[in-house]
C-alpha positions in Angstrom: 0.0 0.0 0.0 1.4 3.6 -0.8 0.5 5.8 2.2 0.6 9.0 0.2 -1.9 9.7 -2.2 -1.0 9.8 -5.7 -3.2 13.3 -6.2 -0.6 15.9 -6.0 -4.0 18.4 -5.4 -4.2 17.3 -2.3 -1.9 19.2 -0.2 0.0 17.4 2.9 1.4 20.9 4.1 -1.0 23.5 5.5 -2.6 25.7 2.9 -5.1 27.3 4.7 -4.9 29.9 7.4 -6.9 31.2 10.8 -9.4 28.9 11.8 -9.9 26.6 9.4 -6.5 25.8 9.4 -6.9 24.6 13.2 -9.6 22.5 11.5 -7.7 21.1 8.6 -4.6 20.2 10.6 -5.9 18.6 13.9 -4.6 14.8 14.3 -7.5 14.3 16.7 -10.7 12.9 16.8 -12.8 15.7 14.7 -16.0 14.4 16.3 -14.3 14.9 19.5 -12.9 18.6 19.1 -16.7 19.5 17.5 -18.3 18.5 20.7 -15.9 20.7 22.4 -16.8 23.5 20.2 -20.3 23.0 19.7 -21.8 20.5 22.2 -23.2 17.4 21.4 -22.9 16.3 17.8 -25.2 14.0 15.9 -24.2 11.6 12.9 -26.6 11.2 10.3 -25.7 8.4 8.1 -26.3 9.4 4.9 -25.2 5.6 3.0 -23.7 2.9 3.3 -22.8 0.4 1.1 -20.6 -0.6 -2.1 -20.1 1.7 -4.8 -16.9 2.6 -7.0 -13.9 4.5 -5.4 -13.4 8.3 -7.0 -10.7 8.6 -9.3 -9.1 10.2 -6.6 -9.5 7.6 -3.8 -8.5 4.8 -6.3 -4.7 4.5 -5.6 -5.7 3.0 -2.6 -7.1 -0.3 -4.0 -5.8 -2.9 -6.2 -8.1 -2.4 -8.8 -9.4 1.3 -10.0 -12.4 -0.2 -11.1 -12.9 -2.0 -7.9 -16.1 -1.6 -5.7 -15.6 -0.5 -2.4 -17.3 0.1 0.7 -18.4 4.0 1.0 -19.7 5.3 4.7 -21.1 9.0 4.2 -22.4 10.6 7.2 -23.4 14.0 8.7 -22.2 15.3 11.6 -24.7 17.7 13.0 -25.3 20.4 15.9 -29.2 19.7 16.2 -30.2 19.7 12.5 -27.1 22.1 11.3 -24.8 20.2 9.6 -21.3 21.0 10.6 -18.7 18.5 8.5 -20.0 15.6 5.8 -17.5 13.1 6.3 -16.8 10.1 3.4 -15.4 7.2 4.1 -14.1 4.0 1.8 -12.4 0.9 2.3 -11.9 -2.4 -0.1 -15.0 -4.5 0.8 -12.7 -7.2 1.8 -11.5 -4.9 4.6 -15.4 -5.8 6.6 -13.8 -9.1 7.0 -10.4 -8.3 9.1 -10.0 -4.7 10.9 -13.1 -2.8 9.8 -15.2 -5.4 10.7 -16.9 -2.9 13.0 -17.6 -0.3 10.4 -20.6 -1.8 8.8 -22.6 -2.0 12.7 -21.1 1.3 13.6 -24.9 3.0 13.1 -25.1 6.7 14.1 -22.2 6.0 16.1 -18.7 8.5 14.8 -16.2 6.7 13.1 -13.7 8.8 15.3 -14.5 6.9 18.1 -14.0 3.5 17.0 -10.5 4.7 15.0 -9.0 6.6 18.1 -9.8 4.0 20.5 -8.1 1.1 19.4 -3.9 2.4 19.5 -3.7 -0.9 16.8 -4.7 1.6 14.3 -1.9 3.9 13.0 -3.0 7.5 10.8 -1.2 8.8 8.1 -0.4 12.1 7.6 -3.4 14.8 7.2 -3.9 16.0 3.2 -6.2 19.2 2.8 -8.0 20.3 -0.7 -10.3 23.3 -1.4 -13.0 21.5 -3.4 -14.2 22.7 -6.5 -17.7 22.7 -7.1 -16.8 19.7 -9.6 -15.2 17.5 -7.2 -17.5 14.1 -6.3 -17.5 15.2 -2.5 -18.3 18.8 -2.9 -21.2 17.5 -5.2 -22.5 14.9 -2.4 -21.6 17.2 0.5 -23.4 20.3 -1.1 -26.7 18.6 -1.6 -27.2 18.4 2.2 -27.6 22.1 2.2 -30.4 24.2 1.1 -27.8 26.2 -1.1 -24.6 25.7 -3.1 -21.5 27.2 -0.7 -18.9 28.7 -2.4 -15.8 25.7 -2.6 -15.4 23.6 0.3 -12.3 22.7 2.2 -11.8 19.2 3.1 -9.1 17.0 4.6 -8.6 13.1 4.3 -5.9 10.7 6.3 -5.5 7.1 5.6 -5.8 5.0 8.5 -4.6 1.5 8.7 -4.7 -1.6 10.6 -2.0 -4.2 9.8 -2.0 -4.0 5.6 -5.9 -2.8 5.4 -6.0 0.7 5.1 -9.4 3.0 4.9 -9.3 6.4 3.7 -11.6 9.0 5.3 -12.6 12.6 3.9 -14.4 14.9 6.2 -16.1 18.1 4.0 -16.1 21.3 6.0 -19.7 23.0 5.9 -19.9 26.5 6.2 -22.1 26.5 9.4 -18.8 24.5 11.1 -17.3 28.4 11.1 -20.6 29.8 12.8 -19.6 28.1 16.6 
């Protein structure tokens, strides 16, 4: 598996500045620092299931054409959603280390990943996402209005040689708390 993500767009060094830098660039549990910021936070899971990787997201599977596993949720203060967070893995993956994943509910993610110290995170990547990109697209139809472009981050996590790769969407109500 190549850690690094072959998409030279996404950007491993901090890009962004004030705030949502702090957002972009925090190693920890984003479900975590949100209910610090905001109280508690709500995940709305938006689907689940098998689908094809983006052409952005396919370096991390065998095959480009591969289906894989997609987890797209909301995380929401009351019914404001604050961050749209993507998620993929190779389908085989629900077998071995993300077995978890597919009961997880409207339980975070975050929770599951930063409990378990068997699971190691690569480094954080941040993009400003054109109104083009798949996850603008898919984040941007949870709002009653197209934002301007979005900022997003992704990591890889990993456990042993299975590796999942999760994108969390920055809404612009995130910069209202």
């Amino acid at each position: 598996m190549n850690p690094i993500p072959r998409d030279s767009l996404w950007c491993a060094a901090p890009v962004a500045a004030g705030v949502l830098r702090r957002w972009l660039t925090d190693r920890g549990s984003l479900t975590a620092r949100l209910q610090r910021h905001a109280g508690p936070i709500q995940v709305k899971v938006l689907f689940q299931g098998l689908r094809r990787a983006h052409c952005d997201e396919a370096f991390l599977f065998e095959s480009p054409s591969a289906r894989v596993l997609v987890r797209e949720v909301l995380l929401l203060r009351g019914t404001t959603p604050l961050v749209f967070a993507h998620t993929v893995l190779a389908a085989g993956g629900l077998r071995g280390a993300w077995r978890r994943i597919a009961g997880l509910g409207t339980r975070p993610l975050g929770a599951a990943l930063f409990a378990d110290p068997r699971i190691a995170r690569f480094p954080l990547r941040q993009k400003k996402l054109p109104r083009t990109h798949p996850l603008y697209r898919r984040a941007a139809a949870q709002l009653k209005r197209a934002p301007p472009p979005l900022w997003a981050r992704r990591s890889i996590f990993a456990a042993g040689n299975s590796p999942i790769l999760v994108s969390e969407v920055f809404l612009p109500a995130l910069f209202d708390l």
